[in-house]
Structures are given as structure tokens and as C-alpha cells.
Wavefront OBJ file of the C-alpha trace (Angstrom):
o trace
v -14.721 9.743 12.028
v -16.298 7.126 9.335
v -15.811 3.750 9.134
v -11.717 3.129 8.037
v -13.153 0.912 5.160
v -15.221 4.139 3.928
v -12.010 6.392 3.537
v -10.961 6.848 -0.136
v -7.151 6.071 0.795
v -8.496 2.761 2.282
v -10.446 1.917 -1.181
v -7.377 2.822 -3.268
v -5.067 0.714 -1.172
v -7.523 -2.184 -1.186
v -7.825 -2.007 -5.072
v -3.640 -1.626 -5.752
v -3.526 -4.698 -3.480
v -6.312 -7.157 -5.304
v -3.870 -5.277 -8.571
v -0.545 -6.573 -6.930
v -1.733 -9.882 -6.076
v -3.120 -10.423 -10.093
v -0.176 -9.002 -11.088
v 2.139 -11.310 -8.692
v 0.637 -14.365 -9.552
v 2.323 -13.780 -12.964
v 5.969 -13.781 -11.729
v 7.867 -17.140 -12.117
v 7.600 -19.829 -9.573
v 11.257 -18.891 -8.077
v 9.600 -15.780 -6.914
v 6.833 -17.526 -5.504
v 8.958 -17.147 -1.324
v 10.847 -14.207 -2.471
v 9.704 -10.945 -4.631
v 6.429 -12.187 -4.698
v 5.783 -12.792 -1.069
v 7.097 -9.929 -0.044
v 4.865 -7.116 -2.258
v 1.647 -8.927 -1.229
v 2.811 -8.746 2.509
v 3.828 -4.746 2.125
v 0.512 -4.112 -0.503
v -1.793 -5.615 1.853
v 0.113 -4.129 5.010
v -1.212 -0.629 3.750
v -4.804 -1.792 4.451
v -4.109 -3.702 7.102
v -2.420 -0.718 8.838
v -4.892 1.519 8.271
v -7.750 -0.824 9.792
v -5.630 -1.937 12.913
v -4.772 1.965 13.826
v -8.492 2.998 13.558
v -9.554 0.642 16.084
v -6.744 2.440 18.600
v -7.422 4.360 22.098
v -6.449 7.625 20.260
v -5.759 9.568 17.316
v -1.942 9.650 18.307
v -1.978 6.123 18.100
v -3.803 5.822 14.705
v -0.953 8.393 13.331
v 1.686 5.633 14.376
v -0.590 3.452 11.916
v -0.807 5.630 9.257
v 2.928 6.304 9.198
v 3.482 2.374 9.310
v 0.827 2.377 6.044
v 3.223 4.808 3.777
v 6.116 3.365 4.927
v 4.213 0.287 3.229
v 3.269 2.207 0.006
v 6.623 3.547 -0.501
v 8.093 -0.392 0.198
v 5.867 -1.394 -2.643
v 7.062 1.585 -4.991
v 10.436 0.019 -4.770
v 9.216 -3.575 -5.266
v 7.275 -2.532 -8.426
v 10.221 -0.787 -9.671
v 12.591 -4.016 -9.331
v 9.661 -5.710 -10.917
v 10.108 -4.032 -13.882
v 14.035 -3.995 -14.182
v 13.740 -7.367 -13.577
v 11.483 -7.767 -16.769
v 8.271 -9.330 -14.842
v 5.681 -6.587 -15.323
v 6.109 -4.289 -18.114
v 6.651 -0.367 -17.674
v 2.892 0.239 -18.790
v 1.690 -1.971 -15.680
v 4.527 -0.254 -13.707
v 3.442 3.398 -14.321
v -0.184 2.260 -13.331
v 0.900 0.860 -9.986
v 3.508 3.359 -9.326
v 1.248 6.319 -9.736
v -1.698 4.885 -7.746
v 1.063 4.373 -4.632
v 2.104 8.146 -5.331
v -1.516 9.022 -4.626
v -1.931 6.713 -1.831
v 0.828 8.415 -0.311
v -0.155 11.700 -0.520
v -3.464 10.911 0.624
v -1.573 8.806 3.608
v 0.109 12.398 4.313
v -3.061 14.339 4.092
v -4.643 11.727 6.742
v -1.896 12.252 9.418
v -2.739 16.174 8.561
v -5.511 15.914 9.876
v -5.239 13.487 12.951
v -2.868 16.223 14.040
v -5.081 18.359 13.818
v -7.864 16.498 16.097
l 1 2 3 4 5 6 7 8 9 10 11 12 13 14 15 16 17 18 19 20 21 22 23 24 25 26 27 28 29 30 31 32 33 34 35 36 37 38 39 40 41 42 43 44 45 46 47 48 49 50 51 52 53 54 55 56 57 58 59 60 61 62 63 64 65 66 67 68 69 70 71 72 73 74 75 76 77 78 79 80 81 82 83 84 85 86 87 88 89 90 91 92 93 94 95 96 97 98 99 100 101 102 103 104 105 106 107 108 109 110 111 112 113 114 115 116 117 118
């Protein structure tokens, strides 16, 4: 397998999160330990998941990782959806996130595919 940082679902998560974190550092200061911290922690876990799991024993184990990552992407679905009830990013910005964590999903699902398949 190539390089986890050379995987399209990798590149997509990595370019949401840089996204999230612009896009965060927007909200209002009483956000700054709350909302905020917590959709840069579950954006960047995606990555972070992803990168930890490849360097496993096994493929088994790199599944685990992967499942942890969409877990992650669908966490940050929710977050972006309070976001936007909540009036800080505005539904234009929303469907833009939203839809590129639908992909990284699927994609997420399409990578545990195939490390069953190994």
C-alpha cells in the first residue's frame, strides 16, 4: 500500500480540517474551550486516525483506525450542523463542509472495503 498521506481520503480530510480550523477561528471567543475546540479535535482526528492505523502490525488493526476516522467525520457533520443553527457559519459554508464529510465518509467506507479484502 502507498504512503497514508498519498491516499485521496487522507488529502480531503487534511483540506476540510485546514477549512474547519479557518472557519473556527471565526466563532466568538465563548466558543473558543467549547464548540470550537471540539470540531478541530474531531476534524483533525480523521487524519490523525488514518496516519496512526497505517503504521499498525496489520490490516485488521488499520480497519479499527479507519472506523475510529468516520466515526470522526460523522462527529464533525453534527458539529457543522449546530454551527449553523447556531448562526456562526452560514448554510452556504455549511453545505460545503457537510458534503466534503459525506465524501470522506464514503471514501472511509470504501477503504475498510478493501482492507477486508487484503
Amino acid at each position: 500500500m502507498k504512503s497514508v498521506e498519498e491516499l485521496d481520503v487522507f488529502k480531503l480530510a487534511h483540506e476540510l480540517t485546514l477549512k474547519v480550523y479557518k472557519v473556527t477561528a471565526e466563532f466568538p471567543k465563548e466558543e473558543s474551550f467549547g464548540l470550537v475546540s471540539q470540531m478541530r479535535r474531531a476534524t483533525s482526528s480523521v487524519g490523525m486516525n488514518l496516519v496512526e492505523g497505517s503504521m499498525r502490525l496489520n490490516s485488521r488493526e488499520f480497519r479499527q483506525f479507519v472506523g475510529i476516522a468516520r466515526g470522526s467525520a460523522a462527529e464533525v457533520s453534527y458539529q457543522l450542523f449546530l454551527a449553523k443553527d447556531l448562526g456562526y457559519i452560514s448554510k452556504q459554508v455549511y453545505e460545503e463542509l457537510r458534503l466534503g464529510y459525506e465524501r470522506v465518509g464514503q471514501m472511509l467506507t470504501r477503504l475498510t472495503q478493501s482492507l477486508d479484502n487484503e
